[in-house]
NULUM-126225 format. One record per residue (C-alpha): residue in three letters; x, y, z. Coordinates in pm, whole numbers, padded with zeros to 5 digits, always signed. Layout:
N
ALAXYZ
...
This chain:
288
UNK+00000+00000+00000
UNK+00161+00345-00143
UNK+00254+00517+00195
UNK+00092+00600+00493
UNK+00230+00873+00814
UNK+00423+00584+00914
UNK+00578+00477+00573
UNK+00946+00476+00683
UNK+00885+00216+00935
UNK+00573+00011+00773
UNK+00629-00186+00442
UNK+00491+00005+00134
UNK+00245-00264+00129
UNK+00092-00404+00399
UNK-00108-00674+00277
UNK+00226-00842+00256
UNK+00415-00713+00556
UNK+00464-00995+00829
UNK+00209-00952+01090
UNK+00471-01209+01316
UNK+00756-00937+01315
UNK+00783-00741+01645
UNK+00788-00444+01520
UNK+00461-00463+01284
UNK+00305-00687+01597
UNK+00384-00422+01859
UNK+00223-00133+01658
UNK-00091-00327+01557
UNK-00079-00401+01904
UNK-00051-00036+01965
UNK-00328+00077+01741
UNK-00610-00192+01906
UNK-00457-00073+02286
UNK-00516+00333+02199
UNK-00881+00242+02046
UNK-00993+00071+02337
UNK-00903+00301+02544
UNK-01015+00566+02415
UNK-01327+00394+02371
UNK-01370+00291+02717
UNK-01304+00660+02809
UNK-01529+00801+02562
UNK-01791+00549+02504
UNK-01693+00502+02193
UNK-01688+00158+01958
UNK-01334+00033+01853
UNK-01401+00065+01470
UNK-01473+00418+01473
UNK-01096+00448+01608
UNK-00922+00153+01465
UNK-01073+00195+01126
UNK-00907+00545+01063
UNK-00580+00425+01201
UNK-00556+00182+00972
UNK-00656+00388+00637
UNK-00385+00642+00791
UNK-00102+00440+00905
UNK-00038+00145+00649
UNK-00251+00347+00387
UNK-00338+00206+00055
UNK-00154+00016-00252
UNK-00489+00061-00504
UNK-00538+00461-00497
UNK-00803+00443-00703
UNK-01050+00164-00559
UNK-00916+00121-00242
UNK-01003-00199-00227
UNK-00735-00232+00123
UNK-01009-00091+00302
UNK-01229-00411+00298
UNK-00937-00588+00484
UNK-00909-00321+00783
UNK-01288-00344+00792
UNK-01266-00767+00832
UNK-00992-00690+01124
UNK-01204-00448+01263
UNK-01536-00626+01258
UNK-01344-00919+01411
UNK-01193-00720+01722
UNK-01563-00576+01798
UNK-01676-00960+01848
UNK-01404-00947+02125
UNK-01492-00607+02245
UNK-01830-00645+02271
UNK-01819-01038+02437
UNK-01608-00901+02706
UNK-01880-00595+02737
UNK-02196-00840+02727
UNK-02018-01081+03033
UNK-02031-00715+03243
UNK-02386-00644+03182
UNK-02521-01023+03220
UNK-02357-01026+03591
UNK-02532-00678+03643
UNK-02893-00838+03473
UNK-02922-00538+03257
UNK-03047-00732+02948
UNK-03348-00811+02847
UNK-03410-01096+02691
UNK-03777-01016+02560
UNK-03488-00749+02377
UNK-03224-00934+02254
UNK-03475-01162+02138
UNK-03600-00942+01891
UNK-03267-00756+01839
UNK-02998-01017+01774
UNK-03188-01178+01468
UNK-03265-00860+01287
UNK-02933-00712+01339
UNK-02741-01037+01247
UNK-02991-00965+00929
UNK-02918-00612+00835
UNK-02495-00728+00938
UNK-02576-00954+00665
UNK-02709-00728+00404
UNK-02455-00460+00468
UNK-02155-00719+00440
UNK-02234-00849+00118
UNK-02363-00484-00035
UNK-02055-00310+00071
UNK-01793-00582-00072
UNK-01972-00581-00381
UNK-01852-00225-00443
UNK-01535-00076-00475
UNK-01328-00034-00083
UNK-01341+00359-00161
UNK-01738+00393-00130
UNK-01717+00239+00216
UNK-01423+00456+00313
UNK-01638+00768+00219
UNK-01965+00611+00381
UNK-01757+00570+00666
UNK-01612+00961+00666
UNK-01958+01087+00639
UNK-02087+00879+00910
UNK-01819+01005+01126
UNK-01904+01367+01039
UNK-02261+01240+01144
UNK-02155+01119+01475
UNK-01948+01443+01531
UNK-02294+01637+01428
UNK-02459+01405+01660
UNK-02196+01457+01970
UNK-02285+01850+01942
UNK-02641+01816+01980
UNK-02659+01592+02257
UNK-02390+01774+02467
UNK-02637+02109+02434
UNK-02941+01905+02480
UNK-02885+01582+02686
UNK-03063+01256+02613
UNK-03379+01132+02797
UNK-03379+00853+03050
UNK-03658+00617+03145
UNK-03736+00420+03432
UNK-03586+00070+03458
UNK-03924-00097+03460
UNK-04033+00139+03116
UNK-04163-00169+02906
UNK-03930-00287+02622
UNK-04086-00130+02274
UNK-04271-00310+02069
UNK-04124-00567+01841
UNK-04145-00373+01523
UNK-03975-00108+01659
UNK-03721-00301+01827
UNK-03645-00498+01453
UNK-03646-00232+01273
UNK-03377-00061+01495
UNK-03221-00361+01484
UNK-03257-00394+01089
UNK-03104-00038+01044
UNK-02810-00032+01281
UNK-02694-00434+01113
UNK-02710-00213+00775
UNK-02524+00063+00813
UNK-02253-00158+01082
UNK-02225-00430+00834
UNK-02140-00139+00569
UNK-01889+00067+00738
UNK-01761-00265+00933
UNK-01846-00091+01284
UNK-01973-00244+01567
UNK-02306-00055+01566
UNK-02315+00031+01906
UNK-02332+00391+01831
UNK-02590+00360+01654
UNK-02840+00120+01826
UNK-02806+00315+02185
UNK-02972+00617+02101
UNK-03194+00435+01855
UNK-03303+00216+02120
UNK-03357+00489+02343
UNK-03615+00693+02087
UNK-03811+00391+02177
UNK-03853+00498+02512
UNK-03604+00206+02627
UNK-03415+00277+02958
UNK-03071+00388+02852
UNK-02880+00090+03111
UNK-03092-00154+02896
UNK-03042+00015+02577
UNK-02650-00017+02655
UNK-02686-00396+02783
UNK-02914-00491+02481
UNK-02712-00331+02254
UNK-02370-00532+02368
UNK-02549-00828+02360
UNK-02645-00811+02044
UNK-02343-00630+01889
UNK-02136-00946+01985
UNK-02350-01166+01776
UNK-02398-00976+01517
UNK-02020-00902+01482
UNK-01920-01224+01479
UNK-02164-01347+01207
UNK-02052-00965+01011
UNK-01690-01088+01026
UNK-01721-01439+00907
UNK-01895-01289+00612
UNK-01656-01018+00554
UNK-01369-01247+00599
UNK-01575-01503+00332
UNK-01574-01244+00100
UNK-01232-01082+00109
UNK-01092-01347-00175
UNK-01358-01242-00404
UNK-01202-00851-00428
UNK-00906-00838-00626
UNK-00588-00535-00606
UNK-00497-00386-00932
UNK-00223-00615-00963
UNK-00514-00919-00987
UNK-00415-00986-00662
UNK-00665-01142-00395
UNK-00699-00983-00056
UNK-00700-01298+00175
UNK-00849-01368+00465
UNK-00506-01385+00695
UNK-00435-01035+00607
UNK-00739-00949+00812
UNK-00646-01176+01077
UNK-00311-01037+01103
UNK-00426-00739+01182
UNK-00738-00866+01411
UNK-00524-01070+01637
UNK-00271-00797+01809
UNK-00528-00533+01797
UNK-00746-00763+01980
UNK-00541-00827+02237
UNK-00486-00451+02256
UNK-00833-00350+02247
UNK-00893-00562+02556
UNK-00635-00393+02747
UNK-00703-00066+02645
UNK-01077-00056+02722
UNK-00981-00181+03049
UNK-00828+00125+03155
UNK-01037+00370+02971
UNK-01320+00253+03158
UNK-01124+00281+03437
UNK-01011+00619+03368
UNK-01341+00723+03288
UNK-01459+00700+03645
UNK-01136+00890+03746
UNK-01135+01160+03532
UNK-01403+01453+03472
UNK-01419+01554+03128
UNK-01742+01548+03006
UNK-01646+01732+02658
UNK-01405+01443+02566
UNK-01628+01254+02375
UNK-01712+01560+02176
UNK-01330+01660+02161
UNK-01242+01294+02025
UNK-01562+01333+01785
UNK-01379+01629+01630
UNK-01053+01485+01598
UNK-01208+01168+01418
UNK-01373+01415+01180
UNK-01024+01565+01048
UNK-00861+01234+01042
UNK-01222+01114+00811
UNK-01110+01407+00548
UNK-00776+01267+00587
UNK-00863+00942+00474
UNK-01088+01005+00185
UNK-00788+01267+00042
């Protein structure tokens, strides 16, 4: 991949850069440990972090289509499984959940995770890199309006919504993850909410099924990677996404660790919005 901010010490081409050498392992390692925690401190889903690093740091060989970007999407997709497991074990000892919910939620997000998968690696890695800015942009938009006017809370025993409105939640936020190769977490919270839904059990419900729904997302993602070719005719394969997956993983875990640590610790209630902003000049960064 033609150069990235980190070109003199990361191979000109990732895709066939040895994930096993210390030095690449260490700063995919790196990467995964500063997006989760930053999204333990912020509240924030690993993609929307790890996603940008990746388009920034090891960059892209194919210019034009960009067709790199459908591996860093895999890797990501497959650290939110491991993200979001460790999230749903927290929440099930605390009986947040609920399973009249999740019941509703996992199969139409695993759904829409399907639809989105297959739509967005039918296209060129570019339109889901621009998707992905605007929905940042979004989020940033999103961030502004809720620090001026604060989200509404419900009483823990608020009924859960209706099933319709519950699946098609659930329909919407598998799309638009499965597309952008995010966790949907972001998005299902304060969807979940506008249904009147308690925002602990929007949170719970929304781990629970994120983990599910990632996991099925990344096996399909993964499937698909040898069916999108590099300019050269060369396949992306499927270890190229693991390579990257595997120390940011184990980073991720760390990381959120001590961001949701530090997040009790510290008060800074503009971070998120702070963070928001600086993920919306690393999205033009990306697409330029």
């Amino acid at each position: 991949m033609r150069g990235g901010y980190l070109a003199p010490w990361i191979s000109s081409a990732s895709h066939t850069k040895d994930p096993m050498d210390p030095l690449e392992f260490s700063l995919r390692l790196l990467v995964g440990f500063a997006a989760g925690c930053v999204g333990g401190l912020a509240g924030l889903g690993g993609s929307i972090i790890m996603i940008p690093a990746l388009a920034m740091f090891w960059g892209y060989e194919d210019e034009e289509a960009k067709n790199e970007h459908h591996v860093y999407m895999a890797a990501a997709m497959c650290v939110n499984v491991i993200v979001a497991l460790s999230s749903t074990f927290l929440h099930a000892k605390k009986k947040a959940a609920r399973k009249d919910l999740l019941m509703v939620l996992i199969p139409t997000m695993v759904a829409g995770m399907l639809i989105g998968v297959t739509v967005s690696s039918g296209k060129k890695g570019v339109w889901s890199l621009i998707a992905f800015a605007v929905f940042i942009w979004l989020y940033c938009l999103y961030n502004i309006i809720t620090t001026i006017v604060k989200l509404p809370d419900y009483p823990d025993d608020t009924p859960t919504p209706a099933w319709w409105k519950v699946g098609t939640v659930g329909l919407f936020a598998g799309c638009v993850a499965g597309y952008l190769g995010i966790g949907g977490g972001i998005l299902l919270v304060p969807l979940l909410n506008l249904t009147k839904l308690p925002l602990r059990h929007a949170i719970a419900g929304s781990a629970g099924a994120m983990w599910v729904a990632s996991l099925i997302g990344a096996t399909g993602k993964l499937a698909l990677l040898p069916t999108i070719y590099l300019p050269d005719g060369t396949q992306l394969r499927i270890m190229d996404a693991i390579g990257f997956a595997v120390p940011m993983g184990l980073g991720a875990l760390i990381g959120a660790y001590l961001g949701a640590y530090l997040a009790h610790k510290l008060r800074l209630p503009h971070l998120k919005l702070a963070i928001a902003f600086i993920l919306a000049i690393a999205s033009v960064k990306m697409v330029l």
